[in-house]
C-alpha positions, 0 to 999 in steps of 0.5 A, spaced: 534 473 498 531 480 501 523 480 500 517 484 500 511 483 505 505 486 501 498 487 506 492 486 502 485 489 503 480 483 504 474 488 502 471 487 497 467 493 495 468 501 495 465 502 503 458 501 504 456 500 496 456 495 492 461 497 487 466 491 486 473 493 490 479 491 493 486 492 491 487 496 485 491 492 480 496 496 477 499 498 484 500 492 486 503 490 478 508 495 477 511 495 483 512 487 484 515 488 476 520 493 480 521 489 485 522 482 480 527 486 477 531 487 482 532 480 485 526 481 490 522 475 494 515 477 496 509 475 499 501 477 500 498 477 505 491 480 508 488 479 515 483 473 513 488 470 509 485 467 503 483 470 496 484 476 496 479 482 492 482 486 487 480 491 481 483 494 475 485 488 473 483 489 465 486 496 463 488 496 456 493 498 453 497 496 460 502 490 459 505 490 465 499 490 469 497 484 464 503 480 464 503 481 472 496 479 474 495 474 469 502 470 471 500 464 474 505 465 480 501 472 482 494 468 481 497 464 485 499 469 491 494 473 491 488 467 491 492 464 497 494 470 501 497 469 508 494 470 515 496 475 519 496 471 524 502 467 520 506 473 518 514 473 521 515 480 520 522 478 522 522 474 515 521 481 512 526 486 509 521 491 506 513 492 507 509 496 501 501 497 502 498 498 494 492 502 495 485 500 492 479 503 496 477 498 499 483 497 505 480 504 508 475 498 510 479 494 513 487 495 514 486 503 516 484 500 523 487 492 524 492 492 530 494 485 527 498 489 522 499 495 525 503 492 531 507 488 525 509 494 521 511 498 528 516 492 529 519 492 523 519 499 523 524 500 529 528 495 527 530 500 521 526 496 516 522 500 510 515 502 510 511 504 504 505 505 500 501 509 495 496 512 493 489 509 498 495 505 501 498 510 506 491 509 510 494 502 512 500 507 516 495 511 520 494 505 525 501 504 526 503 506 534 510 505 535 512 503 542 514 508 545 507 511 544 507 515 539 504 515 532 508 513 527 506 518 522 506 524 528 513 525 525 513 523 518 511 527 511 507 524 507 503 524 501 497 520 498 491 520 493 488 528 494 481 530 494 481 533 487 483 526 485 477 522 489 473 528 485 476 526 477 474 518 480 468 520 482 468 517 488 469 522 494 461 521 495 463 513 497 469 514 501 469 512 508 473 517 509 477 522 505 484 519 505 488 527 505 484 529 510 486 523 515 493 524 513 493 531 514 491 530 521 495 524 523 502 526 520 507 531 521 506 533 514 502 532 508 503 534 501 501 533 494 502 536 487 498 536 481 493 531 480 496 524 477 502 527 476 507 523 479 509 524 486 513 521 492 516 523 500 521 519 503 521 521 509 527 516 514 524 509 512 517 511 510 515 512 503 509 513 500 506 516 493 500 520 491 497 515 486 497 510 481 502 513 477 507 514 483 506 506 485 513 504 480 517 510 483 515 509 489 517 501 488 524 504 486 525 508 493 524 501 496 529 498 491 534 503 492 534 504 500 535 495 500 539 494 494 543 501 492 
């Protein structure tokens, strides 16, 4: 069985507030059903290990997010993550980082993480994320010295977003600006619309609404 490595954020606020953060739900939800349906393994895990933060766990009107979070398999994983410290990369095919603001704390600067996902990069393994969850590419140093964004088209959650959620006066940072900077290219389209780059083994989408797209590039690339 082919499996998904998924890094999860251990911070559970969004920055400095005190506003209750960590992964956002339905990023992580509608991906994992993709990758169920396809016959994928998965695993969650986070730089501490241990239960994992998440929010937007209660949206209404979402059954797949319903069904995901409140399966006892998920609550399992996601209350029980793995350690850093005890991932073999090798064991993976695929890595997708959900978003959620609370990893632009933590997983944007963990070398632990970074070093796993340069590795399985150059072995021709998949890199994805969505909407807050390209921060955790930015780390990435490949060994040749280089960046691994340096050279690749990007995409991820837009300021005129982080202005419709009201939260671009609590960010640590402006993730499209970051992106800007770092990668080769970044781009976006309107507002919640749905939009995905892949850009030779690195996939990222601008918002929740693109995790399940961005799920089925990962499936496409692994199974056809």
């Amino acid at each position: 069985m082919k499996k998904i490595l998924i890094p999860v954020t251990n911070h559970a606020t969004l920055g400095d507030t005190d506003q209750a953060n960590g992964t956002y739900a339905p990023e992580l939800s509608h991906a994992l059903q993709v990758f169920l349906d396809a016959g994928l393994g998965y695993d969650i895990a986070s730089i501490k290990g241990g239960k994992a933060p998440i929010y937007g766990t209660d949206i209404e009107g979402d059954a797949v997010n319903e069904a995901i979070v409140n399966s006892s398999e998920f609550q399992n994983r996601i209350n029980n993550t793995i350690p850093v410290s005890q991932i073999n990369i090798d064991d993976y095919d695929a890595v997708y980082y959900p978003g959620g603001f609370g990893l632009l704390s933590d997983l944007v600067s963990n070398k632990d993480f970074a070093q796993l996902s340069a590795s399985h990069y150059e072995k021709g393994g998949i890199l994805s994320a969505v909407c807050h969850g390209p921060a955790g590419l930015i780390p990435i140093t490949l060994s040749t010295g280089e960046k691994l964004l340096a050279n690749k088209s990007v995409t991820g959650f837009t300021r005129e977003e982080e202005i419709d959620y009201g939260t671009i006066g609590d960010v640590p940072f402006l993730l499209e600006e970051s992106l800007a900077r770092n990668a080769a290219r970044y781009s976006k389209v309107q507002p919640w619309n749905v939009f995905v780059i892949e850009d030779d083994r690195v996939i990222t989408g601008q918002n929740p609404a693109s995790a399940h797209a961005v799920a089925e590039a990962v499936v496409k690339l692994l199974v056809g």
